[in-house]
N, C-alpha and C positions, 0 to 999 in steps of 0.2 A: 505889794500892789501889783498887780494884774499886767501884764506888759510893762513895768516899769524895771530901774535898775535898784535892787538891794544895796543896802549899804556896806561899802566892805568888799563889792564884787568888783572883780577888774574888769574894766571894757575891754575888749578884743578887737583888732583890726585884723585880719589875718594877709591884706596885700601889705597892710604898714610892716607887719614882722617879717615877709620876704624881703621888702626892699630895703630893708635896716641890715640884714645878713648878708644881701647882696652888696650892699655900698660899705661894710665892714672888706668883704673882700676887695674888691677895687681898692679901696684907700691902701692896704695893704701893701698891693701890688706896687701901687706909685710908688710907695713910701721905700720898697728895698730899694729904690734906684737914689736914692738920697744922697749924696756924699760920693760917690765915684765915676773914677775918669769913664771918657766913653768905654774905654779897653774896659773896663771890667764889668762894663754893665750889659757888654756884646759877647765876654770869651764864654766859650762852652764850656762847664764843669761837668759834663756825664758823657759817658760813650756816645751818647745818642746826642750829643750838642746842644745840649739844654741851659738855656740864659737869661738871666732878667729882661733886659727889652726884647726879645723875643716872645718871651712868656706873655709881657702887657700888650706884642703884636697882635699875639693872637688869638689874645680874651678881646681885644675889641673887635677883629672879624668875627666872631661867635656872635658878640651881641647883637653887633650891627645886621648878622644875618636872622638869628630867631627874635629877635624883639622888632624889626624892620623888614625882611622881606616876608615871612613869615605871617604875616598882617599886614601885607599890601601897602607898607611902607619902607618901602625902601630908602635906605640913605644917598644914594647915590644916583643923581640925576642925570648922569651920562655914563659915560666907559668906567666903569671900577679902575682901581688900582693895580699894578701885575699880581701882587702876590692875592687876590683876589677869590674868591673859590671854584676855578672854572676847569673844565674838560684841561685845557691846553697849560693851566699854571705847573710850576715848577713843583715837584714834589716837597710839602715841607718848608714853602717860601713863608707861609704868616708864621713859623717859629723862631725865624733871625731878622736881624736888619740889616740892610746893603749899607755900603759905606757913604750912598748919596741919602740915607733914610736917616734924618738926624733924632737924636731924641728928642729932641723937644717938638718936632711935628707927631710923633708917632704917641706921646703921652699928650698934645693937645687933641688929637686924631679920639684917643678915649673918653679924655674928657666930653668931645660930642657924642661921641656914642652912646654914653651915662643920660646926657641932654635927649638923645631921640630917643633912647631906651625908657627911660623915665615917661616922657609924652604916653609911650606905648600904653604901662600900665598904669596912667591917670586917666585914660581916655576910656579902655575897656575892661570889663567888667572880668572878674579870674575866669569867668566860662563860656566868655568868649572864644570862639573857635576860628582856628588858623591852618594857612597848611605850610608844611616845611619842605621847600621846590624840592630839595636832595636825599630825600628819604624815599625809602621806596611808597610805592603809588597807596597801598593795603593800607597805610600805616599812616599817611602824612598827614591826617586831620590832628591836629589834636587844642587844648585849651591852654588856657592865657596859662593858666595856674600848674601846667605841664612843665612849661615853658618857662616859668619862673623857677621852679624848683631845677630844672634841667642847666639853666643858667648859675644859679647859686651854688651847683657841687661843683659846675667844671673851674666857676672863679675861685671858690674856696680850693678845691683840690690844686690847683696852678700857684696861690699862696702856699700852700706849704711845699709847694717847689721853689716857689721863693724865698723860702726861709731858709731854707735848706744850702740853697745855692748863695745868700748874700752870707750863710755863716762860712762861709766853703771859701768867700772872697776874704774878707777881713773881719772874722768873730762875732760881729754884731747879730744878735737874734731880738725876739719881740713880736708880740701878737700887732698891735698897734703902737701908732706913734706915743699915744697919750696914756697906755696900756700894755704895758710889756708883758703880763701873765708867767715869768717867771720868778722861779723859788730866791729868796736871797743868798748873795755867794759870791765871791772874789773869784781873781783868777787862778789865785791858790788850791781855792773851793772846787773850784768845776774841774780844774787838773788831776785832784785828787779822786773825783768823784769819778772822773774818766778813767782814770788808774784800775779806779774799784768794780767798776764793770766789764773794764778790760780781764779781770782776774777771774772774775765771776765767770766770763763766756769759755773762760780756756781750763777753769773748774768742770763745769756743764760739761765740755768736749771731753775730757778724762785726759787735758793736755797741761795740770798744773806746774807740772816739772819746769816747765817752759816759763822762764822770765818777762813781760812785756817790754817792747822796745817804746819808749815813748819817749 
């Protein structure tokens, strides 16, 4: 039928499938901080000081600044925060938390974010156009559906630093809470499986003579 839907055909949303992908990585993100003391949810595991509430720092200044200032909605209706994104802040302040920055403001701090970021893209249309105050001047127009997609890799990429870093804490890995997406195996399993890769890379290098120390 002429304009109608066939039977059998999937409807398509295509902002519903952004923000399904979006709100997979968020949930993510909260979820590595589950179960540990503040010390592990603040130590740095990578040269560069890379840490779970750090990480959820500062995917919510990301959002709160392209889903919010970026579309003449800004969250913040006076002075920002210090670690904020300005001329004068601290190199690298939204990727830690200070010891007065608790978690639980800084994960409810996201949660609104999710809240005005959400408003954002119910209100305007994917081609809708914005501009992004920190980019240079040539380039800063750009659309909603830019913006969604620019938002969805830096959440998703900042989860698998989260994965990364809460297996690096105490072994736990998992895509989601309710969905782990991994293979089945003990601890036995995945020791041995580590072994086997361990062998394989020093195979490759022409380094087999070499025992792994594990």
């Amino acid at each position: 039928m002429a304009g109608g839907k066939l039977p059998g055909m999937i409807e398509t949303s295509p902002k519903a499938d952004l923000l399904r992908y979006l709100q997979d990585g968020r949930d993510a993100l909260v979820w590595k901080l589950d179960g540990l003391s503040e010390y592990d949810v603040r130590r740095p595991l990578t040269a560069t000081g890379t840490n779970l509430l750090g990480l959820v720092k500062h995917i919510t200044g990301v959002e709160l600044g392209y889903f919010g200032d970026t579309f003449g909605r800004p969250f913040f209706d006076e002075e920002p925060p210090p670690w904020w994104y300005t001329e004068d802040t601290e190199p690298n302040s939204d990727m830690w938390a200070t010891a007065d920055e608790s978690r639980e403001d800084i994960v409810e701090l996201y949660h609104q974010a999710w809240h005005h970021s959400d408003g954002t893209i119910a209100t305007l249309a994917l081609d809708a156009i914005g501009r992004v105050p920190w980019w240079p001047e040539e380039r800063r127009e750009v659309t909603l559906h830019h913006i969604l997609v620019r938002v969805i890799s830096d959440t998703q990429r900042h989860a698998g630093h989260a994965d990364i870093v809460r297996e690096l804490i105490d072994g736990s890995v998992g895509y989601l809470a309710a969905k782990d997406n991994m293979p089945p195996g003990d601890q036995t399993w995945w020791k041995n499986h580590r072994r086997r890769l361990e062998r394989v890379a020093r195979e490759a290098a022409g380094d087999s003579a070499r025992s792994p120390k594990l």
